[in-house]
N, C-alpha and C positions, 0 to 999 in steps of 0.2 A: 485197620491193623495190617500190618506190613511183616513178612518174613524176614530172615536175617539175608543181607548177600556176602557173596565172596569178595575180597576174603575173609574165611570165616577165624575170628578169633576163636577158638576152643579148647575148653577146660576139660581134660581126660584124667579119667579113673582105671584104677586097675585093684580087683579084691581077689586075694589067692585064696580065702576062708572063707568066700561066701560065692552060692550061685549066682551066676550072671544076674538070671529074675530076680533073687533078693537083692541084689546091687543095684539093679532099674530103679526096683519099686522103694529102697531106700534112700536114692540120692533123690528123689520123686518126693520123699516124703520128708526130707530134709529140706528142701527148696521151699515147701509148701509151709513149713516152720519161720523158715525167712523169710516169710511174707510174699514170695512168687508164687504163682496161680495154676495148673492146669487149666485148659481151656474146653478141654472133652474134645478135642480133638488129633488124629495122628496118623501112624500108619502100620498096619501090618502084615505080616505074613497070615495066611490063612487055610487050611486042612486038617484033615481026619490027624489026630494025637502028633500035629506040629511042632510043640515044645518039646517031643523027643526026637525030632532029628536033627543031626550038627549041621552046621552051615558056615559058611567064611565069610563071605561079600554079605554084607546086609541087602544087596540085589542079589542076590541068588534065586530068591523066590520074589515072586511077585508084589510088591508092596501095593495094596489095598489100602484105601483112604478109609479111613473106620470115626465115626463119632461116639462118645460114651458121655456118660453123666461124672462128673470130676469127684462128684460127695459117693460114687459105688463105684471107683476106683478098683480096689479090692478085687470086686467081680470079674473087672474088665481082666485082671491080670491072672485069676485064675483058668479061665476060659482055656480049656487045655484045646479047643478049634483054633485057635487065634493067640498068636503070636505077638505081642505090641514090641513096634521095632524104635518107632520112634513117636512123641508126644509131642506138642506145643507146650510150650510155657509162657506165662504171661511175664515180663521185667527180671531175668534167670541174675542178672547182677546186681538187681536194685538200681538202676540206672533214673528214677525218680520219672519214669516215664509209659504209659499205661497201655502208651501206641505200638510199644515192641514185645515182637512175638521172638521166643528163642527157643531152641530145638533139643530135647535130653534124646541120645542115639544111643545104638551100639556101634561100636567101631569095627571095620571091619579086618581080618588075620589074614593069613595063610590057610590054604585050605588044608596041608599037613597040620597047621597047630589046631584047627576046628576040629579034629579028630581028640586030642587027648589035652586041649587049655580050652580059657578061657577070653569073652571078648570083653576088652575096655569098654567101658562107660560114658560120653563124651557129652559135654555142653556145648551148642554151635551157637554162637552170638555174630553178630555183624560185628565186622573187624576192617571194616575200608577208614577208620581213623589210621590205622598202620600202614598202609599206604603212602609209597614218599614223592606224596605229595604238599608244597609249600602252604601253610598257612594250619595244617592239622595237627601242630606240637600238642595247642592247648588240650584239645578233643581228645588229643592220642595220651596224653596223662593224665587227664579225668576217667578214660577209661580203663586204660591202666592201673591207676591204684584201685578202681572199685572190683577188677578181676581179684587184682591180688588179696585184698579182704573177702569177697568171696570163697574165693578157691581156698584159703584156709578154713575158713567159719564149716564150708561144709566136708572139708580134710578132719576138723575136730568132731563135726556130729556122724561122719559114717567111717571114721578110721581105713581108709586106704593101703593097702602094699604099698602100691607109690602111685605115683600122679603126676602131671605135670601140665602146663599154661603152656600151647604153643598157637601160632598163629598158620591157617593153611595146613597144618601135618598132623594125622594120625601118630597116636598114641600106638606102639607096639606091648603084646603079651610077652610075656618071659622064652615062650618058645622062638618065639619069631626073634628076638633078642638073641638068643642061641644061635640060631642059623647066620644071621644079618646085624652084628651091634654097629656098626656104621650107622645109625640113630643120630637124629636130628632132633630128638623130643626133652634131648636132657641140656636145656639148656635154662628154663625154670623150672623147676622139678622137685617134689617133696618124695622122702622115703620115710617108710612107717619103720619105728625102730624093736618092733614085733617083725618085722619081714627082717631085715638085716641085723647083724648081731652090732655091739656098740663099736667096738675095731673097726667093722664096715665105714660107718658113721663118720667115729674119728679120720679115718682115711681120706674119705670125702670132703670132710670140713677143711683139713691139711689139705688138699688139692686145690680147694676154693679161696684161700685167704684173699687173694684179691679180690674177691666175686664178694655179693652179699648170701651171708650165713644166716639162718635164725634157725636157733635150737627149740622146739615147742614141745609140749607133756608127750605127743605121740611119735615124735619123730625128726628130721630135718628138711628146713626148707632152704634151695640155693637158688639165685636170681641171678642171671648174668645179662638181662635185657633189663635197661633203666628203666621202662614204663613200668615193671611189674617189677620194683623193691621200692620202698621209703625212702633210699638214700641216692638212689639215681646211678647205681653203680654198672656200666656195662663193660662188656670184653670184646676184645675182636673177633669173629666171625673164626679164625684158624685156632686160636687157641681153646675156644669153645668147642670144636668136633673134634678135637683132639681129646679133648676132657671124659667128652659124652661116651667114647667110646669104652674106656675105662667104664664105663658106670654101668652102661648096658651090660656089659659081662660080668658087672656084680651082678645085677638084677637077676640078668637070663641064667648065668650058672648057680643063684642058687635058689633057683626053682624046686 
């Protein structure tokens, strides 16, 4: 079994309605629905009543190598001593291969947003097919389209604020949005149409016509990187940070 390397393709979440912990242990348990595995093994932070103090950097604290039994789950994450920061997964995309371990995180803020938000959600997968290097098209669009099935299947079973597929870059909270929308994250990116009202939406979709659009029961998803849409649609690099930023300031101001 082999961990993922850099760089890391990662699938980030972000839930304004639900604790971080219920967000861990439901993308956890939505994963484990599609057929990927906990391994009983991770990491975490560790001391006297843990789970109530804030924190920003997921190295803030010590991360402790911890094993647990995957069928008491449950347990592990109760354990108000212990902290689970991050888990193994066995095949997080369905990559049809049993040898790959993929990593569910918390992402890590700002230390002013650790005070009064919340932290993203992140899948780390091995992402060196996106590397440009010659001969990795095929490998980089086989995993490609299995992110972007993915990343929806479990957009529909855990309903997201928003979310987004980026390769190498954290996923930002709404607060940190606020401060900094100069974001590099909304360049695949779904918004729950419970977080944003439909005007937002519409605005969006109007921004994107040349991008790929899919409108789905919870919300919108825009692709502006060919690997992760159906139709292979990408944008240039200036037009897309230009865009993103717009989005960020929907995001972060209406937090």
């Amino acid at each position: 079994m082999k961990l993922p390397e850099a760089p890391f393709l990662e699938l980030n979440f972000y839930y304004a309605n639900k604790s971080e912990q219920e967000a861990f242990a439901q993308l956890s348990y939505a994963l484990n629905n599609l057929g990927s595995k906990l391994d009983g093994e991770g990491y975490a932070h560790k001391g006297v009543n843990i789970k109530g103090q804030a924190f920003a950097s997921i190295t803030d604290d010590l991360m402790e190598a911890v094993t647990f039994d995957p069928n008491r789950f449950e347990e592990t994450l109760a354990d108000q001593a212990m902290r689970l920061m991050q888990v193994h997964i066995h095949d997080a995309l369905d990559r049809q291969d049993n040898d790959v371990i993929d990593i569910l995180t918390y992402v890590s803020i700002s230390k002013e947003a650790s005070l009064i938000d919340k932290h993203p959600i992140a899948i780390w997968t091995d992402g060196t097919a996106f590397d440009p290097i010659p001969g990795q098209e095929i490998h980089a669009r086989r995993l490609g389209r299995l992110a972007y099935q993915r990343f929806l299947a479990l957009i529909r079973q855990t309903e997201p604020s928003y979310a987004a597929i980026t390769v190498e870059y954290a996923l930002e909270c709404p607060t940190d949005l606020r401060a900094r929308p100069e974001s590099l994250a909304f360049e695949d990116f779904f918004i729950s149409n419970k977080y944003l009202s439909d005007k937002h939406l519409n605005t969006i979709s109007e921004l994107y016509t040349d991008a790929y659009v899919e409108m789905i029961d919870v919300g919108i998803y825009v692709s502006c990187y060919g690997y992760f849409n159906p139709r292979g649609i990408s944008l240039h690099r200036d037009i897309i940070e230009e865009r993103a930023v717009k989005v960020s300031r929907m995001i972060g101001f209406n937090y």
